[in-house]
N, C-alpha and C positions, 0 to 999 in steps of 0.2 A: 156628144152635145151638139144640136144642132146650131146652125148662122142662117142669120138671115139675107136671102138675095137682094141686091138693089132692084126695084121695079125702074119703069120707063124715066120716073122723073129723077130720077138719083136715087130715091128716098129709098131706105129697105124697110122691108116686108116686114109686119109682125113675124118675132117669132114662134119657130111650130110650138105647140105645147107639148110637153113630156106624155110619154105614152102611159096609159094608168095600168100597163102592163108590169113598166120602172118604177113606177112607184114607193115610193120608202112606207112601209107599213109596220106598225109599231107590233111589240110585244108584251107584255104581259111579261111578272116575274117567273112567274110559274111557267111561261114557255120558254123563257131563257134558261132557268133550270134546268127544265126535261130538257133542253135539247143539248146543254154539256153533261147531265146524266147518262144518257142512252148510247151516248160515245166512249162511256166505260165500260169493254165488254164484261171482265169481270166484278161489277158491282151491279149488272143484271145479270149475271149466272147467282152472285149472292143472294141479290133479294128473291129468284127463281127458288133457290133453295129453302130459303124462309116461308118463303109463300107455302112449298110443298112440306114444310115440317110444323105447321099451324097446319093444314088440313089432317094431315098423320094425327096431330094431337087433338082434333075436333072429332075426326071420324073416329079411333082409336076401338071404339067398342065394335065397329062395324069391321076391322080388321081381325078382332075378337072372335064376332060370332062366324068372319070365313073360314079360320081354322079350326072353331068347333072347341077352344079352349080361353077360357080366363087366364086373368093374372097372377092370379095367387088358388087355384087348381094345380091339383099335384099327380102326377101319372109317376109314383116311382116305380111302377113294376113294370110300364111300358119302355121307360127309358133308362134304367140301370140295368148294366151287368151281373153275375153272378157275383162278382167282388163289390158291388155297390160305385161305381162308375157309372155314371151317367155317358150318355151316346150322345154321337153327333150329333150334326144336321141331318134330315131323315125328308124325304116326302110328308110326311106327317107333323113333323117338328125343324120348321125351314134353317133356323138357327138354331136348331137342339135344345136341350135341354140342362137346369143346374142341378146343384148337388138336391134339392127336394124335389125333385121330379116337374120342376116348372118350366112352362115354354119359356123360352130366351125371348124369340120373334115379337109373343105379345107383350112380353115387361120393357122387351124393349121401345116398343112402339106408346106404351105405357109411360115411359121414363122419359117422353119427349114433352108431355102433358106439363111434366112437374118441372127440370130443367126450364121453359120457355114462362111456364108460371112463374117462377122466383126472377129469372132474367129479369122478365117487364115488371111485372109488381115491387120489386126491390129498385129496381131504377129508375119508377116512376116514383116511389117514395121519396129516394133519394133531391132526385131532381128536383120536384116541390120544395122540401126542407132547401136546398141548396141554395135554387133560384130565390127565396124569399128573404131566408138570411143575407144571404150575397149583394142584395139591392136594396138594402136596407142599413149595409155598412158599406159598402159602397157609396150611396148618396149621401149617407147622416156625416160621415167621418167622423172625427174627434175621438170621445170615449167610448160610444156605440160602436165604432169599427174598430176599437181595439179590446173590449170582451168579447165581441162573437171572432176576430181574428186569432185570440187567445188560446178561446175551446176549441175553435179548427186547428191551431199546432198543437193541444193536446191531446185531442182525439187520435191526431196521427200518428204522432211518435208511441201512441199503443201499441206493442207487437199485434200485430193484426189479427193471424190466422190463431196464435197461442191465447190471446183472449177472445176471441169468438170460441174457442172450442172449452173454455174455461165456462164462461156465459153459458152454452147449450147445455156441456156437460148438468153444471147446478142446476139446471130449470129442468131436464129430463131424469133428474131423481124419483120425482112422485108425478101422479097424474094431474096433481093440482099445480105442477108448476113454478115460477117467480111471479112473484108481487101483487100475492094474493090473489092467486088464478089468473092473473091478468096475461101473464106469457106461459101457456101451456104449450106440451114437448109437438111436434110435429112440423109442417108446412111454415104455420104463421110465424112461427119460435126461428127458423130458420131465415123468413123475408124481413124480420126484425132483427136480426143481429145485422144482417149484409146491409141492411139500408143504414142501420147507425154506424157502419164506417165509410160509406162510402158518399154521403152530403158533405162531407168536409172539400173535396172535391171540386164538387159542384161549386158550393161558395167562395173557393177562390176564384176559379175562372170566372164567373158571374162578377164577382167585387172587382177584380182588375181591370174588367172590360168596364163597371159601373161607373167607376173612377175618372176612366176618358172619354166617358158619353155625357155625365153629369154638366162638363163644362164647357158643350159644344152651344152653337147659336140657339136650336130649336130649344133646347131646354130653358136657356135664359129669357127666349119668348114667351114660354109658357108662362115661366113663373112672372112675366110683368104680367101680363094679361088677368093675374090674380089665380091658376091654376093650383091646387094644395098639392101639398109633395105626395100625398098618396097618387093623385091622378098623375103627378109628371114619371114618379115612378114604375107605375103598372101599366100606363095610357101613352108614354112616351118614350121613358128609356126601352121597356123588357122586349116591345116589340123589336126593336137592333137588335137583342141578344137571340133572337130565335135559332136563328142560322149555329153557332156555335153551342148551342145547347141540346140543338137536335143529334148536332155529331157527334159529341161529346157524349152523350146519352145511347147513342149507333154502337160507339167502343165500348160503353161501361156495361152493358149486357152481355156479352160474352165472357167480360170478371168476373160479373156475378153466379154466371152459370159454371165456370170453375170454380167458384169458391162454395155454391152448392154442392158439387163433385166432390170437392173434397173434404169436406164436411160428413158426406154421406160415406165418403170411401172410409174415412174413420169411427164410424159407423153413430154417428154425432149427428146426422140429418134428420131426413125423414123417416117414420116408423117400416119395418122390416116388409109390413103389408103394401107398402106405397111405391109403386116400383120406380127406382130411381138408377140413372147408369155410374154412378158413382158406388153406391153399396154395389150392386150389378161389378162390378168390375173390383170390389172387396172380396167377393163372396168365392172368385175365381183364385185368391192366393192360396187357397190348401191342396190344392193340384194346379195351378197355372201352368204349369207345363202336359200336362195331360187334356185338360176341359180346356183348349186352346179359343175355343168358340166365346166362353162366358162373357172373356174381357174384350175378345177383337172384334165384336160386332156393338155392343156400346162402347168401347173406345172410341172404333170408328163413328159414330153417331155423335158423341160429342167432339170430337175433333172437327167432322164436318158441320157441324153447328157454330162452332165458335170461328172456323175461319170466313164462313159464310157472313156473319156479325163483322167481320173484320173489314171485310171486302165492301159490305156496303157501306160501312162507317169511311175509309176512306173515298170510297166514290160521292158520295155525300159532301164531301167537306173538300172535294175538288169541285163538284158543282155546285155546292154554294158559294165558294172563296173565287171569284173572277181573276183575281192574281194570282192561284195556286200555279204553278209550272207542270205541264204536262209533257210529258214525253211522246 
């Protein structure tokens, strides 16, 4: 910091002015963000891997036609044995091939399509239903927050995985489905089960946070100013809840995509035709120790999906939370 000299007459100098070199120059949220983002190396190797497993699932057909084989194309006389054993990995078949004569490499590349489907479309489901129940008993209180608090401890103490497979089971008896065609067997049948358990979720974190936003200054401004509770609700509270909603929504994607896994692994998911790494890694139990390939290369594929999701969901919620502790 600069002082000023006395000149001749005693008096001192103006002082120098700061240099516009020093200058304190403001930020933006979004650059305060990025810049405690980028400082977690592993929540950009995360999203690096996301990024590259949404192209896999965008290109997928283009992966297809370099090996020269579909997904549900069958070569069993190319790749089984005289015993009916299917073969490695090959120059020809990168990941080899399953018990029907199909490439591994393209179902698996396949099975990124439908996992990465159901993650986001179940979690955006969720999220919505969450976020709107959530800020709606959350703000009203009284007996509006204690039916929609109700059905959320009801929904949950559902055994979860045993009635969702109950659910699938019923609705994929006939091709017409539950509730009058309305839930037929496949994809949709599957992002509807996982989204109706998993907004209960949502709703609590969203009400609890609603609870201590409702009765902050900004919101008692609005409402003198004559503002109706829908506007202080959607115009004033949800914008605070972004930050916690986005992270929370970063971790619930990788649930989902294990609970599509396992859903498929019991062979309760998607149709046989729909390549998925969870029937994919079913399909391997009647020689799993032999066809070593079937399960280790979509195993690995969702393992490295789901911790990928893990890794940005934590980086995220370090660089949105300013007080998170960093090591």
């Amino acid at each position: 910091m600069s002082t000023a000299a006395p000149d001749a007459a005693g008096l001192p100098d103006a002082p120098t002015p700061v240099s516009d070199a020093h200058a304190i120059v403001g930020k933006t949220p979004w650059q305060l963000f990025w810049g405690r983002f980028r400082q977690d190396r592993f929540a950009l190797a995360g999203l690096g891997i996301i990024i590259l497993l949404v192209l896999m699932a965008v290109f997928a057909p283009l992966f297809a036609a370099l090996v020269g084989h579909g997904p549900n194309e069958l070569f069993q006389r190319e790749t089984t044995d005289i015993f009916g054993i299917p073969e490695g990995p090959t120059s020809s078949f990168w990941f080899g091939a399953d018990n029907n004569g199909r490439d591994v490499f393209v179902r698996t590349i396949y099975g990124t399509r439908v996992s990465l489907m159901v993650g986001v479309l179940a979690t955006a489901i969720a999220v919505v239903v969450g976020v709107v129940l959530g800020v709606i008993a959350g703000y009203f209180g009284g007996w509006i927050d204690t039916v929609i608090s109700r059905i959320t401890d009801i929904i949950l103490s559902v055994p979860l995985l045993l009635f969702a497979i109950g659910i699938v089971a019923a609705c994929s008896t006939s091709k017409e489905g539950c509730l009058y065609g309305t839930l037929k067997p496949g994809l949709s049948l599957v992002i509807v089960i996982i989204s109706l358990f998993t907004w209960p979720y949502v709703t609590r974190l969203v009400r609890s946070n609603t609870l201590s936003l409702r009765e902050r200054e900004f919101v008692e401004a609005s409402r003198s100013l004559g503002a109706s509770d829908l506007r202080i609700m959607f115009k004033e509270i949800l914008p605070n809840l972004v930050s916690p909603i986005i992270v929370y929504a970063s971790l619930l994607i990788p649930s989902n995509i294990l609970f599509e896994a396992y859903l498929s692994f019991l062979g309760l998911g998607v149709p046989d035709d729909t390549p998925s790494w969870g029937s994919m890694v079913s399909d391997s139990l009647q020689n799993f120790d032999v066809v070593w390939w079937l399960w280790l290369f979509p195993g690995l594929f969702l393992l490295v999906s789901v911790l990928a999701f893990n890794l940005l969901g934590d980086g995220l919620r370090d660089a949105l939370d300013p007080r998170a502790n960093r090591s």
